[in-house]
C-alpha positions in Angstrom: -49.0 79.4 -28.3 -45.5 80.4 -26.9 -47.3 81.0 -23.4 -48.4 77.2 -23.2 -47.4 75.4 -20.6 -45.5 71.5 -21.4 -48.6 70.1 -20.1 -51.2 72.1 -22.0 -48.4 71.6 -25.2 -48.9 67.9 -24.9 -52.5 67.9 -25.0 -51.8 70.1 -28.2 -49.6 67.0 -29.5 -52.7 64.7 -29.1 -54.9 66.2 -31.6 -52.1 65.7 -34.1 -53.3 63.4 -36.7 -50.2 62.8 -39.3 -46.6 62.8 -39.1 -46.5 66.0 -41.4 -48.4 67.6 -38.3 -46.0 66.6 -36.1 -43.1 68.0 -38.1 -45.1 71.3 -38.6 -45.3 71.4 -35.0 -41.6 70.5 -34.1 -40.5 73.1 -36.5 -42.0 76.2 -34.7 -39.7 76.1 -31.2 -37.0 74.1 -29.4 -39.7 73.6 -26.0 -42.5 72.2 -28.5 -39.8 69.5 -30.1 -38.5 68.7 -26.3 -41.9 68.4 -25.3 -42.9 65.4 -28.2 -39.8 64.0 -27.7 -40.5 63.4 -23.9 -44.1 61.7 -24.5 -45.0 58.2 -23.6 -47.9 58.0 -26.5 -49.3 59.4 -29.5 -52.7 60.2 -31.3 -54.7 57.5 -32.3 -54.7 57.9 -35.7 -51.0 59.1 -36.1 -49.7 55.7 -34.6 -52.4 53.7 -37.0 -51.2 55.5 -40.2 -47.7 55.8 -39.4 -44.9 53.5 -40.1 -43.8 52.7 -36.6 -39.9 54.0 -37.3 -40.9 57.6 -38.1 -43.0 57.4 -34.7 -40.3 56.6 -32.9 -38.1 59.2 -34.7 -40.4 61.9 -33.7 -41.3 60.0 -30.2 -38.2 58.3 -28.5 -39.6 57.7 -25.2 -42.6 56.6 -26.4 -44.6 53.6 -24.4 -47.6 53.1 -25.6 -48.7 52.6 -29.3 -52.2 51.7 -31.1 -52.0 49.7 -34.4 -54.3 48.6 -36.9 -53.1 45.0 -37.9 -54.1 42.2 -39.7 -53.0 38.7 -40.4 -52.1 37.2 -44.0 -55.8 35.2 -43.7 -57.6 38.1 -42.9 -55.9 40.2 -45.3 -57.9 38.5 -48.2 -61.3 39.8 -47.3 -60.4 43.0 -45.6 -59.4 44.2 -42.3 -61.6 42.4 -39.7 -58.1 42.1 -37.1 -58.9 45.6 -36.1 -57.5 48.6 -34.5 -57.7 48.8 -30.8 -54.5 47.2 -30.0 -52.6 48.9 -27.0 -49.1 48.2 -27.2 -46.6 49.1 -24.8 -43.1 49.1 -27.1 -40.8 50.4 -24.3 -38.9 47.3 -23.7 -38.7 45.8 -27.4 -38.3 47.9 -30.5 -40.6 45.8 -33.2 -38.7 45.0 -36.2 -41.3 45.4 -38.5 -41.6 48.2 -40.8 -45.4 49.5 -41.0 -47.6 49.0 -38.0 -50.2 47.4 -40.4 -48.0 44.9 -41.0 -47.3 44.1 -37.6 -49.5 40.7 -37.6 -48.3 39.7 -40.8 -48.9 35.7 -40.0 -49.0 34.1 -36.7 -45.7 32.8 -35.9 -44.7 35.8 -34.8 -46.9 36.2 -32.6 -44.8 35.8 -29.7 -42.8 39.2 -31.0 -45.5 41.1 -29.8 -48.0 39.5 -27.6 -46.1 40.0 -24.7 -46.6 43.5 -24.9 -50.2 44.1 -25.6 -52.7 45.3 -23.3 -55.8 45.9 -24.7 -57.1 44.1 -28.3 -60.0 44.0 -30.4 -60.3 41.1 -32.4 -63.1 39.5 -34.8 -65.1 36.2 -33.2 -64.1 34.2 -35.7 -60.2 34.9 -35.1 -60.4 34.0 -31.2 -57.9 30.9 -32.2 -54.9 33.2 -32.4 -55.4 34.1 -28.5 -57.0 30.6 -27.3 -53.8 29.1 -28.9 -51.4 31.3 -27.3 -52.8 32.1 -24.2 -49.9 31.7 -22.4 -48.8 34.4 -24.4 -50.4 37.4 -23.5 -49.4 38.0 -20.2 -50.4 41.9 -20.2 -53.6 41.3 -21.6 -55.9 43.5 -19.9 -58.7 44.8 -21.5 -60.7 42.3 -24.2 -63.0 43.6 -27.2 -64.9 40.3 -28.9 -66.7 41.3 -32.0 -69.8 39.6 -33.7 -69.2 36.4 -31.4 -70.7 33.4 -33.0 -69.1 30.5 -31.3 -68.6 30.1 -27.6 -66.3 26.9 -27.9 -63.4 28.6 -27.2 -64.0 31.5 -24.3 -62.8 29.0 -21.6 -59.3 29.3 -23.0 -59.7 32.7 -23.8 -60.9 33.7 -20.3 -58.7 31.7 -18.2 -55.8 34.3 -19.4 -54.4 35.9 -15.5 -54.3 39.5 -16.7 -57.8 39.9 -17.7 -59.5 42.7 -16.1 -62.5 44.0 -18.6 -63.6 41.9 -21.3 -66.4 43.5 -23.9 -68.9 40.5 -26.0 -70.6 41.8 -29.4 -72.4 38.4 -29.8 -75.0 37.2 -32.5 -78.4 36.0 -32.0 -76.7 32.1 -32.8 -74.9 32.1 -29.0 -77.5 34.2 -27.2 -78.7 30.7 -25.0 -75.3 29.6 -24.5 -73.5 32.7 -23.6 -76.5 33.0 -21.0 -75.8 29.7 -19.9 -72.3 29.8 -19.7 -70.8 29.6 -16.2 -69.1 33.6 -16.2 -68.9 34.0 -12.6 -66.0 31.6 -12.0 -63.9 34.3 -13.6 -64.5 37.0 -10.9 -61.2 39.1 -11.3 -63.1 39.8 -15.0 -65.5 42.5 -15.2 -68.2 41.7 -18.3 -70.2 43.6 -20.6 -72.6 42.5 -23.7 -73.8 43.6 -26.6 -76.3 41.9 -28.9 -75.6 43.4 -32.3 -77.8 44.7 -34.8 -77.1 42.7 -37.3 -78.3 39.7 -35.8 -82.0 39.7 -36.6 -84.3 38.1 -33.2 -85.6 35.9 -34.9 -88.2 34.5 -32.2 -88.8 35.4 -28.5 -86.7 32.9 -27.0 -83.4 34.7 -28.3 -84.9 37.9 -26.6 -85.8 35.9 -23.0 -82.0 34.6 -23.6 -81.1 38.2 -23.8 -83.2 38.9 -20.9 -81.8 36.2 -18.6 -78.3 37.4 -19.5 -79.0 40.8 -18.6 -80.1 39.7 -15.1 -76.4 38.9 -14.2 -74.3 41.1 -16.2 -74.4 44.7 -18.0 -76.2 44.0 -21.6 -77.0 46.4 -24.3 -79.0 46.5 -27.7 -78.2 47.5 -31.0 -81.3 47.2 -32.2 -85.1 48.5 -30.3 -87.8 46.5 -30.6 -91.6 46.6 -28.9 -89.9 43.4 -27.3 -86.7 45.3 -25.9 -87.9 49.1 -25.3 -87.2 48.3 -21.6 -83.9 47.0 -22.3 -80.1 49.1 -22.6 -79.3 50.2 -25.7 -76.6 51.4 -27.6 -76.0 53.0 -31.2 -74.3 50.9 -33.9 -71.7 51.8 -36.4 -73.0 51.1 -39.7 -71.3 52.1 -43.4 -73.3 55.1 -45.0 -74.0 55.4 -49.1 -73.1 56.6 -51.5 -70.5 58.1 -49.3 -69.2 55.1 -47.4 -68.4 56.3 -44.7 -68.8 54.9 -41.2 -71.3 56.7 -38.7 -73.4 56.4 -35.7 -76.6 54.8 -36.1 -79.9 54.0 -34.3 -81.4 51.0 -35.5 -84.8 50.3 -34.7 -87.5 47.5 -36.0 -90.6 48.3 -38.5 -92.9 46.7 -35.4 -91.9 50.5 -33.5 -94.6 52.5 -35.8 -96.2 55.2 -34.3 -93.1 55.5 -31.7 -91.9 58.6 -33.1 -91.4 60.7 -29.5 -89.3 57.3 -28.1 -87.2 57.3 -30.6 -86.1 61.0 -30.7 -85.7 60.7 -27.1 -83.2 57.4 -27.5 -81.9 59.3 -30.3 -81.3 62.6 -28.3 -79.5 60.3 -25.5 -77.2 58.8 -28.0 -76.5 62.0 -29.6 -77.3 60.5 -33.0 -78.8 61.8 -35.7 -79.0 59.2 -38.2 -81.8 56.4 -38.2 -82.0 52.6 -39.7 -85.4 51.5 -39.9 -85.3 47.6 -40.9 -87.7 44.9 -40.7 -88.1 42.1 -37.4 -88.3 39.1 -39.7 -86.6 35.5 -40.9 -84.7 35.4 -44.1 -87.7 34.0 -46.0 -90.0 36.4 -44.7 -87.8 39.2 -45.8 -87.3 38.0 -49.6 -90.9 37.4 -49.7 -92.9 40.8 -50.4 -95.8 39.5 -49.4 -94.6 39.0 -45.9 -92.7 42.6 -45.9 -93.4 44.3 -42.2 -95.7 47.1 -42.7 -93.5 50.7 -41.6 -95.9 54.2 -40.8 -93.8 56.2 -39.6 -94.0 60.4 -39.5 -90.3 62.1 -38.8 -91.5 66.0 -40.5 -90.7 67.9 -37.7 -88.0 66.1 -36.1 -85.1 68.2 -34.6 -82.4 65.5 -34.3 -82.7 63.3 -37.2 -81.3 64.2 -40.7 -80.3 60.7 -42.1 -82.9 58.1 -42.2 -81.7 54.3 -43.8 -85.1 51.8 -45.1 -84.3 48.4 -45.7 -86.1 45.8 -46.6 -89.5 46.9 -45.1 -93.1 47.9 -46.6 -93.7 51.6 -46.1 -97.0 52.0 -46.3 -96.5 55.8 -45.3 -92.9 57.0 -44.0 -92.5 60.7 -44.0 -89.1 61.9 -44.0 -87.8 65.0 -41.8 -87.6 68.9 -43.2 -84.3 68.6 -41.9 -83.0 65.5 -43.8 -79.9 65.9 -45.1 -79.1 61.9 -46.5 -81.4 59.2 -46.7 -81.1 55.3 -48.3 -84.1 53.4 -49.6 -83.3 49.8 -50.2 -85.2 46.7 -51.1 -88.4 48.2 -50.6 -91.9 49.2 -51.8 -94.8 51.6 -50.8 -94.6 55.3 -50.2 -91.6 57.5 -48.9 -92.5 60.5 -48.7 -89.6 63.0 -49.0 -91.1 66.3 -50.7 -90.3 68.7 -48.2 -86.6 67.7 -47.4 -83.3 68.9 -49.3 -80.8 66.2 -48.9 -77.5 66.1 -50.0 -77.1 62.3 -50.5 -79.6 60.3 -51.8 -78.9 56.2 -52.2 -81.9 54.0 -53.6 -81.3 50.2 -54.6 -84.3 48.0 -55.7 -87.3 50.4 -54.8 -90.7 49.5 -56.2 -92.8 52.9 -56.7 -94.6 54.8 -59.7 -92.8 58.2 -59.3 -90.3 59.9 -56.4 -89.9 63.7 -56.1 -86.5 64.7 -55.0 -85.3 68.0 -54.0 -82.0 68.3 -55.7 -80.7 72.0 -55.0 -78.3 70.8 -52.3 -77.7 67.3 -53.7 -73.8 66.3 -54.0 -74.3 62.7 -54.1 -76.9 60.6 -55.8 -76.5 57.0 -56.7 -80.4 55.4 -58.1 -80.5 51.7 -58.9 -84.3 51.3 -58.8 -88.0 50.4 -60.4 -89.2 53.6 -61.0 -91.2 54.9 -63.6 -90.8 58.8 -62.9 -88.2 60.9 -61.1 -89.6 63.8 -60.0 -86.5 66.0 -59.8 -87.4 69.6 -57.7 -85.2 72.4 -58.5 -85.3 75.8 -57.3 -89.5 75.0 -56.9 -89.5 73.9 -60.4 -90.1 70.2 -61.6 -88.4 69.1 -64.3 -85.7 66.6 -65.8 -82.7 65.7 -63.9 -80.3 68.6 -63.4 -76.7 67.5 -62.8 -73.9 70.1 -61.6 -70.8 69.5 -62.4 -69.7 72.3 -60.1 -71.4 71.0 -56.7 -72.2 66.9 -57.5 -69.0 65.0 -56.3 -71.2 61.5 -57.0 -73.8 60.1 -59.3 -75.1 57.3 -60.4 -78.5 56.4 -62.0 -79.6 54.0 -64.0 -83.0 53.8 -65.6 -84.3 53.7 -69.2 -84.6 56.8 -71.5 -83.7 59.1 -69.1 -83.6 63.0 -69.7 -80.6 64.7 -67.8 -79.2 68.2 -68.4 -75.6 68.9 -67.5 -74.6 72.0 -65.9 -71.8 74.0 -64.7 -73.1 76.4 -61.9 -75.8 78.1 -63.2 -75.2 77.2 -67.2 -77.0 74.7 -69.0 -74.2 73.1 -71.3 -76.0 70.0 -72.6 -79.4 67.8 -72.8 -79.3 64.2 -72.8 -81.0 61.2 -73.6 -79.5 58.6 -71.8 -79.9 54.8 -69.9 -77.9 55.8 -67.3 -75.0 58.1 -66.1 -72.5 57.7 -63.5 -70.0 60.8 -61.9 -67.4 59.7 -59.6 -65.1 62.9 -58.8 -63.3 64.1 -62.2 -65.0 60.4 -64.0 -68.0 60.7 -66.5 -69.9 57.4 -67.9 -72.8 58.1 -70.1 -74.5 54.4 -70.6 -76.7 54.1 -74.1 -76.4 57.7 -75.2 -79.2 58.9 -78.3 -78.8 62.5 -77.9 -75.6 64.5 -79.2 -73.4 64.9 -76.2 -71.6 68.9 -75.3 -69.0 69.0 -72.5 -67.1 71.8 -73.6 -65.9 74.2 -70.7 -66.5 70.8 -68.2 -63.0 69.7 -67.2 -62.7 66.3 -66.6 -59.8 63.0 -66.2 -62.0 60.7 -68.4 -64.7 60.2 -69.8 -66.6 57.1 -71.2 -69.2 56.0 -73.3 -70.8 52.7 -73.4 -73.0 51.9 -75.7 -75.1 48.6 -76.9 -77.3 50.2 -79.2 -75.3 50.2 -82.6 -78.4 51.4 -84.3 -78.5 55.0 -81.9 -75.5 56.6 -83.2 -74.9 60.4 -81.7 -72.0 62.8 -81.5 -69.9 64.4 -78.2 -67.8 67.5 -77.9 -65.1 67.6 -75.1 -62.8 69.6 -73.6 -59.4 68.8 -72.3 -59.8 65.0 -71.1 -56.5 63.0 -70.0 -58.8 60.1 -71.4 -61.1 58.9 -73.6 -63.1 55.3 -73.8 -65.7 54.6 -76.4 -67.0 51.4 -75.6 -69.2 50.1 -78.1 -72.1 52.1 -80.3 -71.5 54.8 -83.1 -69.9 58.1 -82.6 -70.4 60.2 -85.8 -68.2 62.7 -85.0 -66.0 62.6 -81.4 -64.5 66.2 -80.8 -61.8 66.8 -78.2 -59.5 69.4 -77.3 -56.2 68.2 -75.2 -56.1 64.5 -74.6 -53.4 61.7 -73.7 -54.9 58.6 -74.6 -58.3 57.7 -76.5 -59.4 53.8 -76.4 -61.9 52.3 -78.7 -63.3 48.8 -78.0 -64.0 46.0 -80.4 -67.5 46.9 -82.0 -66.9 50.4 -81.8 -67.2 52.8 -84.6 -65.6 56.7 -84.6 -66.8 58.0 -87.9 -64.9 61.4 -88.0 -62.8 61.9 -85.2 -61.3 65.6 -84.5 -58.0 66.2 -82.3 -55.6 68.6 -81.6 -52.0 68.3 -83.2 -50.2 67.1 -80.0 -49.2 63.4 -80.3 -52.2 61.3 -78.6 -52.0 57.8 -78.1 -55.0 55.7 -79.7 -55.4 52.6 -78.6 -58.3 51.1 -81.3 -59.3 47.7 -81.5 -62.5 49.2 -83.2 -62.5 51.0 -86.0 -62.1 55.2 -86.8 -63.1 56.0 -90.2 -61.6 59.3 -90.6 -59.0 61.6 -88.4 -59.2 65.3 -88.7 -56.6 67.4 -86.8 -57.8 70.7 -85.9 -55.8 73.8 -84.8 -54.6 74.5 -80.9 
């Protein structure tokens, strides 16, 4: 590291993604601090997660800033004012605190909009630069996502710095956006992008699409049998149960029997996970007798190890060896997913006799769905639902009468009867318990039980918990080694309840018939 030279040092600087990092970093020489301190710009992520002071602590002479803002309206339903703004702060220090802040309502707007240069803003939000146009007199580079009204582009477009303006449109504007008069703003280059989420809902949106992409650079989120010959590009979509955000290929149930295409498209886009939803009108889609037939055969793919079904019939899909997630919802039919072992596993509102699940890498599992029996494969062997407390980080499913056994590693510690069970982290739910519950030796921050079957009463042995909630049913005897706080809910009953001596606090609006205190 000493023989770096500044330039190679700053390049170093750039994969720095918290302020802690940057400290680290200053820390080792006097040449690594001179050379942060002589930057004109940060990481990415450092400037969006970092109140802008302690940036310019660590980065005096810095220029050039991106921040995730959003405005007072927006902040209601999430973050849709989103990052991508390019800020250059060298000739006014911002007085606000925290860079997410920054847009905090729009009259201040002129504090900062002097200053940006690039921005990515929602469709519906194009007001706060059609208004105060006049304002942005840097503004180079444009980003307009999930576009649904053209009515105010003019005033948006006639801004003098725009050099590279970006359209994600819906399939609402398609005729008007391809009728719209772009070429008087020639100092503007344009780009297009017909999102996924817009369903084509007849052929004339896709001949509007085509007409548009005679004139100007247009791309796909979705392929279709209509638009195979057409530009495409990935989408981002939000992954279960994880949630997080990733790279997608999204194609149509109409591209059955496509299978080489779409590895190819998926090989070019260097993506590896696949949405598969249907080509349909609302009513079509709620109407199962309508439902797009999907055949689809993925076995032997080399690419694709996360496949998402939505909303389609699968008469047959086959999913890869090498699947390592997949998402089944609102469908029916057969997924076939025997000879894959996947580590997340979401299914909401599936309609099938029985599923067989390979579970020995599973870490996240969250089943809300119509089926009769889970075939759960373990090691080879079918048998009831094994849960590992050591690997599984999530689970959720809910069914009735379902037989689970708790592990830890390679121990079997319990065997429940149960409606349902959910594991978030260091959280346990059992839902409608009739079997006697052991935890003991599983370390956990709290655990609850919810019961509405007063008639199904059952006992549960714990280990240290921080807390306890017994919501509803009858516990005959609740056993638990080091706890802080233990809640029990109108309509609940603790028969015999067995604690250590240190003081916990019981919070009871139900009833405990008997306390017994047991020795540390």
């Amino acid at each position: 590291m000493k023989q770096l030279e500044s330039v190679f040092i700053k390049n170093v600087v750039l994969y720095l993604q918290t302020s802690s990092d940057i400290c680290s970093f200053v820390l080792i020489n006097k040449k690594y601090c001179e050379s942060i301190q002589s930057m004109y710009c940060a990481s990415y992520n450092l400037c969006r997660n970092t109140p802008l002071p302690k940036i310019q602590q660590y980065f005096p002479n810095i220029q050039t800033i991106y921040i995730e803002a959003i405005t007072s309206e927006s902040a209601k339903i999430g973050p849709s004012f989103k990052p991508y703004i390019d800020l250059n702060i060298s000739k006014r220090v911002l007085k606000n605190d925290f860079n997410h802040n920054l847009v905090k309502n729009l009259d201040n707007i002129s504090d900062y909009a002097k200053n940006i240069r690039k921005l990515k803003i929602e469709g519906y939000m194009l007001f706060i630069i059609a208004v105060n146009n006049n304002e942005f007199v840097e503004l180079k580079n444009l980003v307009i996502h999930s576009l649904d009204d053209c009515s105010l582009l003019e005033k948006v477009l006639c801004i003098p710095s725009l050099r590279d303006v970006t359209i994600y449109f819906s399939q609402t504007v398609v005729h008007k956006l391809a009728d719209f008069d772009f070429q008087k703003y020639n100092k503007i280059s344009f780009t297009f992008v017909f999102q996924n989420k817009s369903q084509l809902l007849k052929k004339k949106q896709i001949d509007g699409a085509k007409r548009l992409a005679k004139k100007y650079p247009l791309y796909m989120q979705m392929l279709t049998k209509e638009t195979v010959n057409m530009k495409f590009i990935p989408d981002i979509q939000m992954a279960y149960p994880s949630f997080e955000k990733r790279l997608t290929v999204s194609i149509s149930s109409d591209m059955s029997g496509k299978e080489n295409f779409i590895e190819e498209v998926m090989k070019k886009c260097m993506c590896s996970r696949l949405d598969i939803s249907p080509l349909s009108n609302s009513k079509e889609i709620d109407d199962q007798r309508y439902r797009k037939i999907a055949t689809f055969d993925f076995l032997k793919s080399e690419i694709i190890n996360e496949v998402v079904l939505k909303q389609i019939n699968c008469k047959s899909v086959v999913l890869p060896q090498k699947c390592r997630a997949f998402e089944i919802i609102d469908c029916e039919g057969n997924v076939c997913a025997e000879q894959c072992y996947p580590e997340e596993v979401y299914i909401d509102q599936f309609e099938r006799e029985t599923i067989t699940i390979n579970e020995d890498k599973l870490k996240g599992v969250c089943i809300n769905a119509y089926i009769r029996n889970y075939n759960f494969v373990c090691k080879g062997q079918k048998g009831i639902i094994l849960i590992d407390f050591k690997k599984v980080d999530f689970f959720d499913i809910r069914n009735e009468n379902i037989n689970i056994g708790l592990m830890y590693g390679d121990t079997l510690i319990s065997k429940i009867r149960v409606d349902g069970i959910i594991i978030n982290l260091k959280k346990l739910e059992i839902i409608n318990c009739v079997s006697d519950v052991m935890l003991e030796g599983i370390t956990l921050e709290e655990v609850t039980f919810s019961n509405t079957r007063k008639e199904t009463a059952f006992s549960a042995t714990l280990s240290d918990v921080k807390k306890v909630n017994v919501c509803g049913g009858l516990l005959k005897i609740l056993q638990i080694g080091k706890c802080d706080e233990i809640k029990v809910s109108t309509g609940a009953v603790i028969e015999l309840l067995k604690k250590t001596k240190q003081n916990t606090n019981l919070i009871t609006e139900g009833k405990v018939v008997k306390v017994e205190i047991m020795e540390d």
